[in-house]
C-alpha positions in Angstrom: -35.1 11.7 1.6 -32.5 14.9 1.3 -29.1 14.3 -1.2 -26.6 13.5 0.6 -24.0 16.6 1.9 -20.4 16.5 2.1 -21.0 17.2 6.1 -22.6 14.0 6.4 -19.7 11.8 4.5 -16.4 10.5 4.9 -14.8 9.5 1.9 -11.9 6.5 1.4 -10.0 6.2 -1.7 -8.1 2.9 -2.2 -5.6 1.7 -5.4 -6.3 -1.8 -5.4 -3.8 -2.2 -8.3 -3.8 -3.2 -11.7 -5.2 -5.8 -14.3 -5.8 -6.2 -18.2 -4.0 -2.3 -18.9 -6.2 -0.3 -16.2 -5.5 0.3 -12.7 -8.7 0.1 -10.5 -9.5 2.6 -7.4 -12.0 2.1 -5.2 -13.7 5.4 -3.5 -16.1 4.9 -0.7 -18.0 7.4 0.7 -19.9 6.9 4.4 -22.7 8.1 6.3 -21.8 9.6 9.8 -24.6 11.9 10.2 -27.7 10.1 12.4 -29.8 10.7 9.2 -30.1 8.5 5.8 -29.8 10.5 3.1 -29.6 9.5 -0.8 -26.6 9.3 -3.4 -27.6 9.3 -6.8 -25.7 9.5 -10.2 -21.4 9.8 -10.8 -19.3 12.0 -8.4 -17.3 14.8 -10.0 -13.4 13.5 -9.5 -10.4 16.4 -9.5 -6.6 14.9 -9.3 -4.1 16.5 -6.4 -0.7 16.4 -6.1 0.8 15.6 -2.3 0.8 20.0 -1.9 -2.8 19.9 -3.0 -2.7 21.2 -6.1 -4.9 20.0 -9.2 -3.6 17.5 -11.6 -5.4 18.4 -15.0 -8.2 15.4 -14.6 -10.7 14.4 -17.4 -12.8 12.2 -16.4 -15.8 10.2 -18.4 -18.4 8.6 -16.8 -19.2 4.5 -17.5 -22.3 4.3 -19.1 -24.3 1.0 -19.1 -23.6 0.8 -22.8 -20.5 -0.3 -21.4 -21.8 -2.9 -19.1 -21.9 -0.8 -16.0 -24.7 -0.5 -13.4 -27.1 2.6 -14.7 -27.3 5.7 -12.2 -29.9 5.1 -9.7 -31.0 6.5 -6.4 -29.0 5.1 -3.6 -30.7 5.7 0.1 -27.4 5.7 2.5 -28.2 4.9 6.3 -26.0 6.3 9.4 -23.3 4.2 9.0 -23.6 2.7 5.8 -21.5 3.1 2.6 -21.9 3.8 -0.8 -19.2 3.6 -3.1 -17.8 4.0 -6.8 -14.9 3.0 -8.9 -12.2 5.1 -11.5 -10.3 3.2 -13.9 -7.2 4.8 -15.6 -4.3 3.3 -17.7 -1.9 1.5 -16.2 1.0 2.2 -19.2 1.5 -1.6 -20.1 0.2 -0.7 -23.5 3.2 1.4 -24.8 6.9 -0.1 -25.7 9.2 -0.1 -23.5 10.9 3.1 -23.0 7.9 5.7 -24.6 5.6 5.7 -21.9 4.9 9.9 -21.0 5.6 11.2 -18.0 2.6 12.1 -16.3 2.1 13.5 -13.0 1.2 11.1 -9.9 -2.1 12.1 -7.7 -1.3 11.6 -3.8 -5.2 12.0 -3.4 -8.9 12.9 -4.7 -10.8 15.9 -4.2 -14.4 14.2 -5.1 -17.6 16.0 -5.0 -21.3 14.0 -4.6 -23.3 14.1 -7.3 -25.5 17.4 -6.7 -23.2 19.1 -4.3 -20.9 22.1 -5.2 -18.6 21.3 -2.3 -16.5 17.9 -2.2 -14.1 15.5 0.3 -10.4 15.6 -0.2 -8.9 12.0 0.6 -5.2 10.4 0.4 -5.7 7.2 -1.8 -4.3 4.7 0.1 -2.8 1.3 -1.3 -4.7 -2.3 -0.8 -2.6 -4.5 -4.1 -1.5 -1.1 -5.5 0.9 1.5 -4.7 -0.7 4.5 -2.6 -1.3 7.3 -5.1 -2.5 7.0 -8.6 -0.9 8.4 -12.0 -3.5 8.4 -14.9 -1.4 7.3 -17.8 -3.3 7.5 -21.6 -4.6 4.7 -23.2 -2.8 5.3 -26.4 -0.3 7.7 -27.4 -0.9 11.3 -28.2 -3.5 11.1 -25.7 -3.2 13.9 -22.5 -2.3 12.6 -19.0 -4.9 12.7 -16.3 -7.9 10.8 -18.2 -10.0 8.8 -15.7 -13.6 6.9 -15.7 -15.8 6.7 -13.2 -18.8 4.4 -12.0 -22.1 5.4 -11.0 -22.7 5.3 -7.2 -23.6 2.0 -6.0 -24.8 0.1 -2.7 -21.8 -1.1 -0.1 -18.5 -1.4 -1.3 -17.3 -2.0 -4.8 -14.1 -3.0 -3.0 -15.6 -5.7 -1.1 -17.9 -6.7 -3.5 -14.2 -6.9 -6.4 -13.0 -9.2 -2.9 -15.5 -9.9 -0.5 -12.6 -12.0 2.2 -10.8 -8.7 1.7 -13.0 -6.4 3.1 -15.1 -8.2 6.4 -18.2 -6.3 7.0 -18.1 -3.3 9.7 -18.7 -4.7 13.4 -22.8 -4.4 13.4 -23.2 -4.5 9.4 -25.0 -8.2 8.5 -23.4 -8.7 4.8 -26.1 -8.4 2.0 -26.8 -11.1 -0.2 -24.4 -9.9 -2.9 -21.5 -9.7 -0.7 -20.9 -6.0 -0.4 -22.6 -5.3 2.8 -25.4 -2.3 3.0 -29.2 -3.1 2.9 -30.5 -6.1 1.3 
């Protein structure tokens, strides 16, 4: 099976909000080409403000020493998604009053993993505001520091909450809950 091409994607980038000091986005990407193709490894991620321009953006990827799912070799049917997640500070860690000002993202520019061209999409809001501003950890730390997720089957968003996200008309729900093949 061919790597899958931005040409062949859509890409959906949703701030489901914050928990435990990070906020959570979800970023699904879709087949529409007639073709499966295959998605393998962690998407490069680039911050943009609402006029498109980059938002400095480092991003790490989660590792499975950190308990996430190891990079694998994902085979995306016509129709069927593959997604990831990037987890940034949500500020609740400094005192009142000191948290930096940091510039807010209106979307993503997001490029598969093994492509040199990417997918520009708004990041809408599903228990978050729309946008995203990546706030450091700690202080002293630079603005714009993200994580992301290895590529995975389905949604991550329906699989964070499956009665969120029904399946697409057509798509039978895989055993885990996050729709895709079984």
């Amino acid at each position: 099976l061919q790597a899958c091409q931005p040409s062949q994607l859509t890409l959906a980038v949703t701030n489901t909000g914050s928990a435990a000091g990070s906020i959570l986005v979800v970023g699904t990407f879709e087949n529409q080409s007639p073709h499966t193709c295959t998605l393998d490894g962690y998407p490069s991620i680039q911050m943009l403000t609402s006029t498109g321009s980059d938002i400095t953006t480092t991003t790490a990827e989660r590792t499975s020493a950190s308990g996430a799912s190891p990079p694998q070799t994902i085979p995306v049917g016509p129709s069927q998604q593959a997604s990831f997640t990037i987890t940034t500070s949500d500020g609740n860690q400094f005192p009142l009053g000191t948290l930096p000002a940091c510039p807010a993202a209106a979307s993503l520019l997001v490029t598969p993993p093994g492509s040199a061209q990417g997918l520009v999409a708004p990041i809408s809001a599903r228990g978050g505001p729309a946008g995203l501003t990546a706030l450091p950890y700690t202080a002293g730390q630079p603005c714009g520091g993200v994580t992301v997720s290895a590529i995975i089957p389905g949604s991550a968003a329906r699989a964070r909450c499956p009665a969120c996200y029904p399946p697409p008309p057509g798509e039978v729900p895989s055993k885990d809950g996050r729709g895709g093949p079984n």
